[in-house]
Each structure stands twice: as C-alpha cells, then as structure tokens.
Backbone and ligand atoms as CSV (ligand in chain L), in Angstrom:
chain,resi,resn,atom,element,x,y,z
A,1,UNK,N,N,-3.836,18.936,-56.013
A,1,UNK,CA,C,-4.097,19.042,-54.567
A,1,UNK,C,C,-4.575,20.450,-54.222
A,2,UNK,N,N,-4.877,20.640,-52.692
A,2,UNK,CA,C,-4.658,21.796,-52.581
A,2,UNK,C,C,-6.352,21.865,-52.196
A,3,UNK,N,N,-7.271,20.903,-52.681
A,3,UNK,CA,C,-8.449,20.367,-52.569
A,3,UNK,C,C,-9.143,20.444,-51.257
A,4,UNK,N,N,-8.248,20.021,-49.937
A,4,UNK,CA,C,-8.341,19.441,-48.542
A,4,UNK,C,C,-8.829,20.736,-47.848
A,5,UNK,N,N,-9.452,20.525,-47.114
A,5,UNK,CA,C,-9.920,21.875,-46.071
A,5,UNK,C,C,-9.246,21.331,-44.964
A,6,UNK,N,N,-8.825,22.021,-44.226
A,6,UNK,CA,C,-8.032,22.499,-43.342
A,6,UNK,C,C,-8.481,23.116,-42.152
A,7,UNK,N,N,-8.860,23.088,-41.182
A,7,UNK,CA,C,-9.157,24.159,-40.070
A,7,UNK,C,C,-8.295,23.408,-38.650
A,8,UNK,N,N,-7.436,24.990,-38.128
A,8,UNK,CA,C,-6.885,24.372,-37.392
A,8,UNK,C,C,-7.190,25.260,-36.011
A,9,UNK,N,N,-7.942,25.144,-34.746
A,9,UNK,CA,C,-8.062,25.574,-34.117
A,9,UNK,C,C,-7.008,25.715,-32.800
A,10,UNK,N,N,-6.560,26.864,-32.860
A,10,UNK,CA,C,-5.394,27.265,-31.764
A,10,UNK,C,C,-5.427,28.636,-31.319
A,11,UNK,N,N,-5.561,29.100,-30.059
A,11,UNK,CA,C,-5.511,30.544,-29.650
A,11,UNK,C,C,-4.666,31.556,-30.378
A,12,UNK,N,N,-3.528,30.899,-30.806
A,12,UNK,CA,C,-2.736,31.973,-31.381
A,12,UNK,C,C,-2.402,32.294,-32.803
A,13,UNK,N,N,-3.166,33.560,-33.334
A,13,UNK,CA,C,-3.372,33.262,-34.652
A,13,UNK,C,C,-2.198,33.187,-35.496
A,14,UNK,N,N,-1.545,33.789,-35.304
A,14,UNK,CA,C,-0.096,33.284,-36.101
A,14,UNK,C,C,0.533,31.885,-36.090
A,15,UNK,N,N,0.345,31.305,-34.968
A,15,UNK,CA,C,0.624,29.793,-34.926
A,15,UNK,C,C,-0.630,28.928,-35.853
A,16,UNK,N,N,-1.641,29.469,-35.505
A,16,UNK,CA,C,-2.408,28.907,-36.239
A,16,UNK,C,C,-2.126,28.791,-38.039
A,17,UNK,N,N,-1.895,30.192,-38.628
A,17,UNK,CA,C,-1.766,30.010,-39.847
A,17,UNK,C,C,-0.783,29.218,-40.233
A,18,UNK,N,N,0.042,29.062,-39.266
A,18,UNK,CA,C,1.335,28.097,-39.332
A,18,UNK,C,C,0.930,27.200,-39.668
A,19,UNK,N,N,0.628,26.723,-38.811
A,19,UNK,CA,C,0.376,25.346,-38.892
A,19,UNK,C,C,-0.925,25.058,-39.663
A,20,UNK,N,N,-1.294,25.705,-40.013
A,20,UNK,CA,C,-2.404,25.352,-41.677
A,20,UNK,C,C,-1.430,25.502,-42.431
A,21,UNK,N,N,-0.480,25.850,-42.760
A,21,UNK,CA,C,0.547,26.099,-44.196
A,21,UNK,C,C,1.469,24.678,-44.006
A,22,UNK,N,N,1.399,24.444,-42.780
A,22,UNK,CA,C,2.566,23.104,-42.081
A,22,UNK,C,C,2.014,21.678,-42.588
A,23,UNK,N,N,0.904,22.075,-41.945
A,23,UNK,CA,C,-0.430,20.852,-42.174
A,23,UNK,C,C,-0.480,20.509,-43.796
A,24,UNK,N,N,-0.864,21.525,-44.390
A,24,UNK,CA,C,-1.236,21.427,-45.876
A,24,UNK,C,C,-0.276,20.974,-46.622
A,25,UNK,N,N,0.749,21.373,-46.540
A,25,UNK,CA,C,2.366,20.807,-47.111
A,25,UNK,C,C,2.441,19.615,-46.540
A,26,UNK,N,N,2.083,18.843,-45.567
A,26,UNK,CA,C,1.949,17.379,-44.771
A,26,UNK,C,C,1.533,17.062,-45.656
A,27,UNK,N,N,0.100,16.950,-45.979
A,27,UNK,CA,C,-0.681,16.437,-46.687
A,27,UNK,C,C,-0.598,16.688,-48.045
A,28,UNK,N,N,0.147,17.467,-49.019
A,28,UNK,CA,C,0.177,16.819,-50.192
A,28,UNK,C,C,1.498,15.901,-50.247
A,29,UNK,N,N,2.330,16.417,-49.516
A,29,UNK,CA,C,3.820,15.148,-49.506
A,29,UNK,C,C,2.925,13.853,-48.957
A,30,UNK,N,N,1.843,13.595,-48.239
A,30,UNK,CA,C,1.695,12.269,-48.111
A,30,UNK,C,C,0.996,11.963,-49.447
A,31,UNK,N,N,1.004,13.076,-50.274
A,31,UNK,CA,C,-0.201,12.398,-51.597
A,31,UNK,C,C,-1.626,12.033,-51.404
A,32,UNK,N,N,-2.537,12.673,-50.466
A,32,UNK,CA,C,-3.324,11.386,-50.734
A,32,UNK,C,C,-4.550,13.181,-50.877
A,33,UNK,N,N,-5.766,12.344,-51.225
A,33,UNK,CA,C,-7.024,12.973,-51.299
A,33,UNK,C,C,-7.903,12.901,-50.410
A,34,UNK,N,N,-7.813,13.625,-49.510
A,34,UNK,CA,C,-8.811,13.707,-47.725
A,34,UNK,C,C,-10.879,13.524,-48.642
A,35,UNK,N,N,-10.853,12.728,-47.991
A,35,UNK,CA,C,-12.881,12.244,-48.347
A,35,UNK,C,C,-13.483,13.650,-47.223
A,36,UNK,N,N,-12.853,13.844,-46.432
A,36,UNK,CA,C,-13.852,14.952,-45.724
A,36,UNK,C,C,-12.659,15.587,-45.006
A,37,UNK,N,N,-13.482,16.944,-44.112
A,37,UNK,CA,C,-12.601,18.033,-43.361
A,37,UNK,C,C,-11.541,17.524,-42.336
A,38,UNK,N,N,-10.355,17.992,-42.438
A,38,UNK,CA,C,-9.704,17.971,-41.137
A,38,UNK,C,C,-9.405,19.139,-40.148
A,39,UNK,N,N,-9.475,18.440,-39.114
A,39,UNK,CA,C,-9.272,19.563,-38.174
A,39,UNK,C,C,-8.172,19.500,-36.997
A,40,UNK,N,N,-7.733,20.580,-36.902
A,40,UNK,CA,C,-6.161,20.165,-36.156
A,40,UNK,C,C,-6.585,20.754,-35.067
A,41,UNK,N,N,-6.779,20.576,-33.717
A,41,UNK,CA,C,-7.406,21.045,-32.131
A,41,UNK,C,C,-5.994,21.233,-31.494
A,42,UNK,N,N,-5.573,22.382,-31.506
A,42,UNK,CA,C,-4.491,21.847,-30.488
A,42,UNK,C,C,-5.390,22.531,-28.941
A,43,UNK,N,N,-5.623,21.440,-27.914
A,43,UNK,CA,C,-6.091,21.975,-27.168
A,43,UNK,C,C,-5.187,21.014,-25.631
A,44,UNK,N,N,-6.031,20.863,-24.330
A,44,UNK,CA,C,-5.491,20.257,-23.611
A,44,UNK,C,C,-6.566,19.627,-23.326
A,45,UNK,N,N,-6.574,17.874,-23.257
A,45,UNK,CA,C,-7.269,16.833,-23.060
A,45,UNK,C,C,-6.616,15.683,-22.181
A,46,UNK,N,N,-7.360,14.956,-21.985
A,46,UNK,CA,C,-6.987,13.971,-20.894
A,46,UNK,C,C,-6.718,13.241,-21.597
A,47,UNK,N,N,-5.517,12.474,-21.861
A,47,UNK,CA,C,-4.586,10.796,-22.372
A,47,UNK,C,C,-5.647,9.730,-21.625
A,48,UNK,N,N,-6.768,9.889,-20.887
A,48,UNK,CA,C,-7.589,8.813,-20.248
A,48,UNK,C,C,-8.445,8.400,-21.486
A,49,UNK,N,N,-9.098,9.307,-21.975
A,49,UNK,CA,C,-9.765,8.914,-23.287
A,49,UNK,C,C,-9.027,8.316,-24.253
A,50,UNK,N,N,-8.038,8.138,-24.273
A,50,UNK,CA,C,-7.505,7.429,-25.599
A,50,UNK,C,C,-6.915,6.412,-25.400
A,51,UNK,N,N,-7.275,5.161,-25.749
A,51,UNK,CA,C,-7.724,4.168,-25.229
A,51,UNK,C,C,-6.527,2.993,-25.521
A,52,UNK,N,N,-6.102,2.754,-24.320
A,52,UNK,CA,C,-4.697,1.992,-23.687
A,52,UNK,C,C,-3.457,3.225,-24.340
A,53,UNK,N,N,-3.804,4.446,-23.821
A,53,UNK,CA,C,-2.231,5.044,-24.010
A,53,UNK,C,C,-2.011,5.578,-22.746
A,54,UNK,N,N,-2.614,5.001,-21.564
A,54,UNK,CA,C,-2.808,5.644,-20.428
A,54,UNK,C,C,-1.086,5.753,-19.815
A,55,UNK,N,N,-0.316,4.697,-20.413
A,55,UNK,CA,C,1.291,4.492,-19.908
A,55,UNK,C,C,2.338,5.470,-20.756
A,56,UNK,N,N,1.565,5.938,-21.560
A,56,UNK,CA,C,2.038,6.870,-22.834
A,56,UNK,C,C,1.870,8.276,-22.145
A,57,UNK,N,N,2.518,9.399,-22.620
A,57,UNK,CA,C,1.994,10.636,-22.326
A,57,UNK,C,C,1.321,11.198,-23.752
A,58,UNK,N,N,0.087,11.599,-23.892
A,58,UNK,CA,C,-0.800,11.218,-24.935
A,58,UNK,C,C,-0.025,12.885,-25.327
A,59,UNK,N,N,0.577,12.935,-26.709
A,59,UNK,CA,C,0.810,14.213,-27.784
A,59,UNK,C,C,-0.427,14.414,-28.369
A,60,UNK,N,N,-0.703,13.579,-28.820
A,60,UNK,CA,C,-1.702,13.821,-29.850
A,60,UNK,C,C,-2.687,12.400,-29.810
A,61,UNK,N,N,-3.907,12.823,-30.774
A,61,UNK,CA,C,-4.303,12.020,-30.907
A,61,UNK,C,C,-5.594,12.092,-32.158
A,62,UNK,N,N,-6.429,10.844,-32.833
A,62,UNK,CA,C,-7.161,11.178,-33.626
A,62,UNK,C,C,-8.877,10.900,-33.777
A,63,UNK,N,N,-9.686,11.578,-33.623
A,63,UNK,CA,C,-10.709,11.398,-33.565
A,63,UNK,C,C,-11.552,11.080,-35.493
A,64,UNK,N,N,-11.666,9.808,-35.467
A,64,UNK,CA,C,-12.247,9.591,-37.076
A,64,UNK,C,C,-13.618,9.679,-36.642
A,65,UNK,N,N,-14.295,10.593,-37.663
A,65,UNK,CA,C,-15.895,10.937,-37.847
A,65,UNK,C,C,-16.099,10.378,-39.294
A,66,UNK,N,N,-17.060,10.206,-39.199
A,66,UNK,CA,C,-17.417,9.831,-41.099
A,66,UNK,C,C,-17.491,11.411,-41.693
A,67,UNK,N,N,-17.378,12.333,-41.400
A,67,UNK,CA,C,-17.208,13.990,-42.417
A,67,UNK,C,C,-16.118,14.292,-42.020
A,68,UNK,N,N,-15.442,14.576,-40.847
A,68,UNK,CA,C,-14.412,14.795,-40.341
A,68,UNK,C,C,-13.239,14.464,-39.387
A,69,UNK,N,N,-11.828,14.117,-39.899
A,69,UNK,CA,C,-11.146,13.994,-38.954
A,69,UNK,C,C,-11.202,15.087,-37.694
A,70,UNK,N,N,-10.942,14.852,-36.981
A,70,UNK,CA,C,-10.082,15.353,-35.604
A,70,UNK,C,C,-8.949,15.288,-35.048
A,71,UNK,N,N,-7.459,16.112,-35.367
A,71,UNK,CA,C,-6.304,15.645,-35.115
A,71,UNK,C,C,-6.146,16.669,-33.825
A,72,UNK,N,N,-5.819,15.984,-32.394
A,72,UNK,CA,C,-5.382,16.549,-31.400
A,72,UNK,C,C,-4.493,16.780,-30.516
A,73,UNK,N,N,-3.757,17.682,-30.452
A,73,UNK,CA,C,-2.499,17.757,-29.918
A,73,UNK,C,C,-2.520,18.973,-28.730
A,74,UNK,N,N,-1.626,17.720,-28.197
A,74,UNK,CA,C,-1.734,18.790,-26.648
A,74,UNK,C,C,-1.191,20.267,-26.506
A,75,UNK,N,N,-1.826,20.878,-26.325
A,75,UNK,CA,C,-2.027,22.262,-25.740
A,75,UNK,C,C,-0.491,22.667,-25.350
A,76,UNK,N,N,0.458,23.961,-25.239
A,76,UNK,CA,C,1.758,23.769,-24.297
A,76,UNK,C,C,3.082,23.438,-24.606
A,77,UNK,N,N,3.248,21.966,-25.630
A,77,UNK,CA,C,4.151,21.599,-26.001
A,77,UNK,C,C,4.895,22.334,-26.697
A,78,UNK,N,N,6.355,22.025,-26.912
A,78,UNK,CA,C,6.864,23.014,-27.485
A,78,UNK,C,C,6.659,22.566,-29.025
A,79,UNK,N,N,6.682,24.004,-29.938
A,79,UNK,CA,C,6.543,23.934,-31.206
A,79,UNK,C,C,6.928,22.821,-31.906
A,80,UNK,N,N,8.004,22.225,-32.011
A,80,UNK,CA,C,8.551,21.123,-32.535
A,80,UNK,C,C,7.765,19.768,-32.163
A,81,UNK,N,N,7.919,19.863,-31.127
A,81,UNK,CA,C,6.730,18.308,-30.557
A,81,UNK,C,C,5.599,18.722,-31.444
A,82,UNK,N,N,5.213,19.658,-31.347
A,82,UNK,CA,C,3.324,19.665,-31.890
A,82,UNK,C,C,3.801,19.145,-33.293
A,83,UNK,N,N,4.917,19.666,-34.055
A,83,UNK,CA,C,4.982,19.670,-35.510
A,83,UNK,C,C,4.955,18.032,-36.179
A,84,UNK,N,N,6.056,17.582,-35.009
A,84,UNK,CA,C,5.634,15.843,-35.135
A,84,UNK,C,C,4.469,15.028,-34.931
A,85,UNK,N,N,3.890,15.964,-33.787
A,85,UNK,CA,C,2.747,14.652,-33.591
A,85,UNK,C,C,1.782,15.084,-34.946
A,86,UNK,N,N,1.481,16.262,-35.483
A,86,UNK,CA,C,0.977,16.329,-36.466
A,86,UNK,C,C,1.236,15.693,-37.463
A,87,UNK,N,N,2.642,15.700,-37.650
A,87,UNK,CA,C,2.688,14.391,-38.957
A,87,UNK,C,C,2.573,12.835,-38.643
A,88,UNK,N,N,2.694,12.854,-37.553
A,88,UNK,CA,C,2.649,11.387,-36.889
A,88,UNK,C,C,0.769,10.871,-36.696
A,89,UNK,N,N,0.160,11.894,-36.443
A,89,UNK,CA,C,-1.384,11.667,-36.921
A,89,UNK,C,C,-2.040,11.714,-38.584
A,90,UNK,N,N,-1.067,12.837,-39.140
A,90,UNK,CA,C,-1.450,12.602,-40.608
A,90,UNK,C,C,-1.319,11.529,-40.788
A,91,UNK,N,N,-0.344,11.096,-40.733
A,91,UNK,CA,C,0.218,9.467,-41.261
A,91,UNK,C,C,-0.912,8.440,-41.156
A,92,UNK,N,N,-1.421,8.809,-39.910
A,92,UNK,CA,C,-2.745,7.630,-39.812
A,92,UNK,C,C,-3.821,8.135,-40.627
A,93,UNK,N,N,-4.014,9.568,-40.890
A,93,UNK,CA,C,-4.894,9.554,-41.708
A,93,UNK,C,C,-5.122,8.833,-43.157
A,94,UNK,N,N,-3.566,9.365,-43.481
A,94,UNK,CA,C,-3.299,8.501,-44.491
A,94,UNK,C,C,-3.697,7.203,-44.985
A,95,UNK,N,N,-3.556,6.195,-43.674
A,95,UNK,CA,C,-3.635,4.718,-43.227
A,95,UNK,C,C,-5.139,4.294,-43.419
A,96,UNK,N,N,-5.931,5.320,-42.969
A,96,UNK,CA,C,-7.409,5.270,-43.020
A,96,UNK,C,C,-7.645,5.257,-44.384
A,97,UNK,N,N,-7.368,6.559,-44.750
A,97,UNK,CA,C,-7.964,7.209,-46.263
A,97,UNK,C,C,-7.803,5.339,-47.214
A,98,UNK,N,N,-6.458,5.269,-47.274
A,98,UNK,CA,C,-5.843,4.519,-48.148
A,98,UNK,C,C,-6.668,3.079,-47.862
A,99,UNK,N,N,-6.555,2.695,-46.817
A,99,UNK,CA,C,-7.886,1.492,-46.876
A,99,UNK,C,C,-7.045,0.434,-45.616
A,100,UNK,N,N,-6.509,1.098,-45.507
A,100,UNK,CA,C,-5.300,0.046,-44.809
A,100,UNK,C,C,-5.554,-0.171,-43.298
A,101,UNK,N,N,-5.924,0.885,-42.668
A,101,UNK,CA,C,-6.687,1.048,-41.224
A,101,UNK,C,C,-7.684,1.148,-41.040
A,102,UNK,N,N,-8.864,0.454,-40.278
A,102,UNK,CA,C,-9.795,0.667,-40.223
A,102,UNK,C,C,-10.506,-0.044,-38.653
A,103,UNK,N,N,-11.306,1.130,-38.346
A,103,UNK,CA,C,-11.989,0.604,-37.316
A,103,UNK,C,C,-13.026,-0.636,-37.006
A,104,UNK,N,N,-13.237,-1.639,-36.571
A,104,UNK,CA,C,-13.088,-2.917,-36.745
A,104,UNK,C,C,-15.093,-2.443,-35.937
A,105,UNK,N,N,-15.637,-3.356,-36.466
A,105,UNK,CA,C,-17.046,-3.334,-36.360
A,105,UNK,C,C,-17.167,-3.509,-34.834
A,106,UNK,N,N,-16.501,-4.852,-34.416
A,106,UNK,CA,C,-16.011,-5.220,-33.170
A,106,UNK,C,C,-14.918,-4.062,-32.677
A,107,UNK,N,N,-15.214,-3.987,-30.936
A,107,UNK,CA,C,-14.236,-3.248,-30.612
A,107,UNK,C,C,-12.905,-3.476,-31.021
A,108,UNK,N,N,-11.905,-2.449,-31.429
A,108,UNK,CA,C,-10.776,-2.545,-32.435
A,108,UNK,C,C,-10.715,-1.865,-33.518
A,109,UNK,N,N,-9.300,-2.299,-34.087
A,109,UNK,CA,C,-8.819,-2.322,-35.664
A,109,UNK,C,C,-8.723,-3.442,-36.551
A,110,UNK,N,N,-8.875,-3.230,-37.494
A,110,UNK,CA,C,-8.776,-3.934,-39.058
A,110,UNK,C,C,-6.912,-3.319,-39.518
A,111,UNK,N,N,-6.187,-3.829,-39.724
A,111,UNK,CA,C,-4.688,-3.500,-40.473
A,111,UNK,C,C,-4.564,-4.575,-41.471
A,112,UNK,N,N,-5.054,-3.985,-42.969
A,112,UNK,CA,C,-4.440,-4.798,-43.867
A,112,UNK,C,C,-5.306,-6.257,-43.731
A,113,UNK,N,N,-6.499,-6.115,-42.851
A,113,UNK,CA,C,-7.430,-6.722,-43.161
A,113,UNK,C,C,-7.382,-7.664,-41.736
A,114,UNK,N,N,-6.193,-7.524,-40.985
A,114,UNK,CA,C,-6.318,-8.332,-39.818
A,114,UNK,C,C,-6.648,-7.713,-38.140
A,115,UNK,N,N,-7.454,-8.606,-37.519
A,115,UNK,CA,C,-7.975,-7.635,-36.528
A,115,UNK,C,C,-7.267,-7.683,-35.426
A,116,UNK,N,N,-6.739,-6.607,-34.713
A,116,UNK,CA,C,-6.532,-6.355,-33.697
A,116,UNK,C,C,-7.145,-5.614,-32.639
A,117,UNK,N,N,-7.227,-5.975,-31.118
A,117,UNK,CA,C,-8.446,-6.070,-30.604
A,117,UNK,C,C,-7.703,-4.201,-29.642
A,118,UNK,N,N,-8.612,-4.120,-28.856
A,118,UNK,CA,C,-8.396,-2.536,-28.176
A,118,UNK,C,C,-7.549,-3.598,-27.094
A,119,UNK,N,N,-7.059,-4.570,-26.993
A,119,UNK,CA,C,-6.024,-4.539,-25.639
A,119,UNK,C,C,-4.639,-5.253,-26.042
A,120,UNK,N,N,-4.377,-5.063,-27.830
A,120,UNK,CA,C,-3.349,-5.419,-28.709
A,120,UNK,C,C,-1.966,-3.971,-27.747
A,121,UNK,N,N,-1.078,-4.197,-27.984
A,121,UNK,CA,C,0.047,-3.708,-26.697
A,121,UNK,C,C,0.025,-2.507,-27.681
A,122,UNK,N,N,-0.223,-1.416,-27.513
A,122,UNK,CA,C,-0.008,-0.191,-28.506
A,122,UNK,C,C,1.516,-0.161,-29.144
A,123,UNK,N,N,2.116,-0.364,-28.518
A,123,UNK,CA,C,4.013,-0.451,-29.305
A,123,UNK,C,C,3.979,-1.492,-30.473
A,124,UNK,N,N,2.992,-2.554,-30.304
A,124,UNK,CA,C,3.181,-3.531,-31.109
A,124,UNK,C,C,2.153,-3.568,-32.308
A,125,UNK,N,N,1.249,-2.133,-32.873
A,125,UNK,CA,C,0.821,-2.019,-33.204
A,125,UNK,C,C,1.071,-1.567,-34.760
A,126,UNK,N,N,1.186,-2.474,-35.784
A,126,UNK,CA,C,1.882,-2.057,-36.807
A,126,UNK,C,C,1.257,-0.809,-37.338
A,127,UNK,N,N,0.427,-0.390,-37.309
A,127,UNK,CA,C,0.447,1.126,-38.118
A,127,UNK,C,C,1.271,2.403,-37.152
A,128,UNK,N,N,1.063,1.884,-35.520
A,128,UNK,CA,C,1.859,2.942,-35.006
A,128,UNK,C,C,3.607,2.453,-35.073
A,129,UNK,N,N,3.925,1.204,-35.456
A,129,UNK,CA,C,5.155,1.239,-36.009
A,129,UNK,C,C,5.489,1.592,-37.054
A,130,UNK,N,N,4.707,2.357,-37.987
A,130,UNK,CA,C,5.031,2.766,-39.212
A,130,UNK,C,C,5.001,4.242,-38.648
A,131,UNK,N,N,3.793,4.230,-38.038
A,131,UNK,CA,C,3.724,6.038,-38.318
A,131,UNK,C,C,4.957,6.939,-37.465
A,132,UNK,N,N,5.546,5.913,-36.157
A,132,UNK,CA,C,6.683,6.543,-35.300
A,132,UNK,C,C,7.748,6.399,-36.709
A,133,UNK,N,N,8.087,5.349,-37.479
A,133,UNK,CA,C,8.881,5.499,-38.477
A,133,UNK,C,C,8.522,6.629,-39.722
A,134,UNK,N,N,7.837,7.057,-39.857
A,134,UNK,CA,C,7.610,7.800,-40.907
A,134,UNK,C,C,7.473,9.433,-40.573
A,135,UNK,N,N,7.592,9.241,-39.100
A,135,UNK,CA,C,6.804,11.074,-38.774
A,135,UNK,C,C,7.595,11.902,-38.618
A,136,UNK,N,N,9.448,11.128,-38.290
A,136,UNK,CA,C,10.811,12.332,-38.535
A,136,UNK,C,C,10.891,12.390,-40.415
A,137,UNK,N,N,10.850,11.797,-41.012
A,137,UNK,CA,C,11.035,11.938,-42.096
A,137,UNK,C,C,10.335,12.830,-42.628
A,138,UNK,N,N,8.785,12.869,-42.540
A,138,UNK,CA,C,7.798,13.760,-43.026
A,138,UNK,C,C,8.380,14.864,-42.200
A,139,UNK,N,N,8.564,15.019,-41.303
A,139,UNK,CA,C,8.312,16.340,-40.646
A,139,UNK,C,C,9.559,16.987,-41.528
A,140,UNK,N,N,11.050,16.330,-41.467
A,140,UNK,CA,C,11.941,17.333,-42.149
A,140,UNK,C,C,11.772,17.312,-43.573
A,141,UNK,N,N,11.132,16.681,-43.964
A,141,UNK,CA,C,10.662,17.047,-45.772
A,141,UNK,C,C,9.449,18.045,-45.523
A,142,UNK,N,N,8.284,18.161,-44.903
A,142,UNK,CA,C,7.590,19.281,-44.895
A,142,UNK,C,C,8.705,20.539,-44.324
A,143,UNK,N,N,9.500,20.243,-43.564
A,143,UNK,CA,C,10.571,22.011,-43.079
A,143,UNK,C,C,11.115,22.173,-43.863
A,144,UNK,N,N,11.298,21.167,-45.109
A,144,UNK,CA,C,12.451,21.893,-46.309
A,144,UNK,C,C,11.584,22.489,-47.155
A,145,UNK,N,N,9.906,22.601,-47.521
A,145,UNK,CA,C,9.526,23.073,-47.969
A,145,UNK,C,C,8.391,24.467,-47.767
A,146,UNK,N,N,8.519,24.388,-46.319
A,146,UNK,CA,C,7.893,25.005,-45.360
A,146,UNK,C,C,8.422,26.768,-45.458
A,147,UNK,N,N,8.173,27.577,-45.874
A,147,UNK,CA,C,8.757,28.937,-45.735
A,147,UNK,C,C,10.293,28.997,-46.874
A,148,UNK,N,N,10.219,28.118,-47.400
A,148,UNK,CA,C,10.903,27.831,-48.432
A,148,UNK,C,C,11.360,29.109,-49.905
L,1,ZN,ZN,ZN,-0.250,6.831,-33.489
C-alpha cells in the first residue's frame, strides 16, 4: 500500500496533515487499491445537492468521478464527527472500488447487482446500512494506530 494519493483540502494546515495521515491509515485497514485520486474537501455545502438526504443533516458526502473521488465533509464540525464521516465515506469507496456499488445507468444504484432507484428510503439502503455499521469500528481501529 501506501500507493493511494491523497489530497485533502482544509484551511488549516495542521488539520490537514492530520487528516491525510487519518485518511491513509483508513484506507489501508480497509485493504483495498484506490483506481484513481482521492480527495477529502472539508468545506461547507448545501445537504440540497445530495440527493434525498434533505431530512438528514448532510456530514459528508461523496462525489464519484471516473479519475477521482470527492469525499466531503462539512466545514465546522467538531473533529471527531469529521473523523467518522470520513470513514463512513471511505467505506463507500470501498463499496465502489470492490464492485459492489455502483451507479446504475438509470437514475440510481446497482448493490450487489440489484437496482435501487434515487427515491429507495436512504435508511433502507443496504450499503448505507453497512457503512453506519462499519464507520465506529474503522474509526477506533484507525485511532489505535493513528499517532501510535
Ligand atoms: Zn453513506
């Protein structure tokens, strides 16, 4: 590993390197081999763009490009929130990379090969029931190795 580019754009450069050292330790505990750049935005965006989380207060969120992800997390939050939603978006990267998620030709997703449409209830969405299950776990296995 160790392969993955990384860029994480945040005003504050010490947080920033953080969270490239945070990020990078994410991503080899998920194991996998990133096909192109990621980029971690923590900026402040509107939850209107992201599409049926309007009842949600949007943390984060992920923009898939064919060269580059886009992982975005809101601007403000306190350190700990950002640290989750970051692993809670890796996770989907993961989901992508691995073959398992995919954006559906038709408006939607593909999961495991079955389609679910953009007005499927987001709670009932099995990859975001995995990734809310998987993103305390990652996060305290990346802090045990984190500054370690
Ligand atoms: Zn999600």
């Amino acid at each position: 590993m160790g392969s993955v580019m990384i860029t994480v754009i945040h005003d504050n450069e010490r947080e920033n390197r953080n969270m490239v050292e945070f990020a990078g330790i994410a991503i080899s505990q998920l194991n996998f081999v990133a096909d192109r750049k990621i980029v971690i935005d923590i900026t402040q965006f509107d939850s209107q763009n992201s599409i049926n989380r309007t009842t949600v207060t949007t943390l984060g969120d992920l923009i898939t490009l064919p060269d580059q992800f886009t992982v975005r997390v809101q601007k403000g939050l306190p350190s700990a929130v950002q640290a989750v939603t970051i692993c809670h978006e890796l996770i989907h990267v993961h989901q992508i990379i691995t073959g398992k998620l995919s954006v559906s030709a038709i408006d939607g997703w593909l999961w495991n090969g079955e389609y679910y449409s953009t007005s499927s209830k987001y709670d009932e969405r099995p990859w975001e029931i995995l990734a809310r299950e998987q993103e305390r776990p990652l996060l305290h296995s990346v802090l045990k190795e984190y500054r370690s």
